[in-house]
C-alpha positions in Angstrom: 30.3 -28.4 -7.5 26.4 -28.6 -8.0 24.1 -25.9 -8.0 20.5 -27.4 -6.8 17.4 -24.9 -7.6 14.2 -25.8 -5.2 10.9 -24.1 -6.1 9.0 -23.1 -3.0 5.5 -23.4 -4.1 3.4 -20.7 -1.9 -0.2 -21.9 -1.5 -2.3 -19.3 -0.3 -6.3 -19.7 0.9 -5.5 -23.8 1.4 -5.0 -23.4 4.8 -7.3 -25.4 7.0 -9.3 -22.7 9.7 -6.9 -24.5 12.5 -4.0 -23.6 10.8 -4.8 -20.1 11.1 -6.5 -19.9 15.0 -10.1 -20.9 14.2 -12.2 -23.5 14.6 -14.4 -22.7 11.7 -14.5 -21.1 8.2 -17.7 -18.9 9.2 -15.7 -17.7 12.5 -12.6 -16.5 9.4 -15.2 -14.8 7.2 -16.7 -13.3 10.5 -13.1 -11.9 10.9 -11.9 -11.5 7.5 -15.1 -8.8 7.1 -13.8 -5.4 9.2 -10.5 -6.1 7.3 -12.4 -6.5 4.2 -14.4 -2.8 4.9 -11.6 -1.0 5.7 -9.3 -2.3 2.6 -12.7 -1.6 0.1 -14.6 1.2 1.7 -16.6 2.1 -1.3 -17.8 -1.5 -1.4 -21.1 -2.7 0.1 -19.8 -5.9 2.3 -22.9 -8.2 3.8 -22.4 -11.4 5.5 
């Protein structure tokens, strides 16, 4: 009997804007920002 050993390579921030429900990068940065606030709320977060 063979053991086989795959290596699931997780790629995180590639993801094209459609992949994730938007049309644009600006419309995921306009998202990501709230998210950002709340997470950092000592941190000054412009656009």
């Amino acid at each position: 009997m063979t053991n086989s050993v795959e290596s699931i390579v997780i790629s995180l921030g590639n993801e094209p804007a459609e992949a994730l429900g938007f049309k644009t990068e600006d419309q995921i940065e306009t998202a990501l920002i709230p998210l950002m606030a709340d997470a950092f709320p000592d941190e000054s977060i412009d656009l």
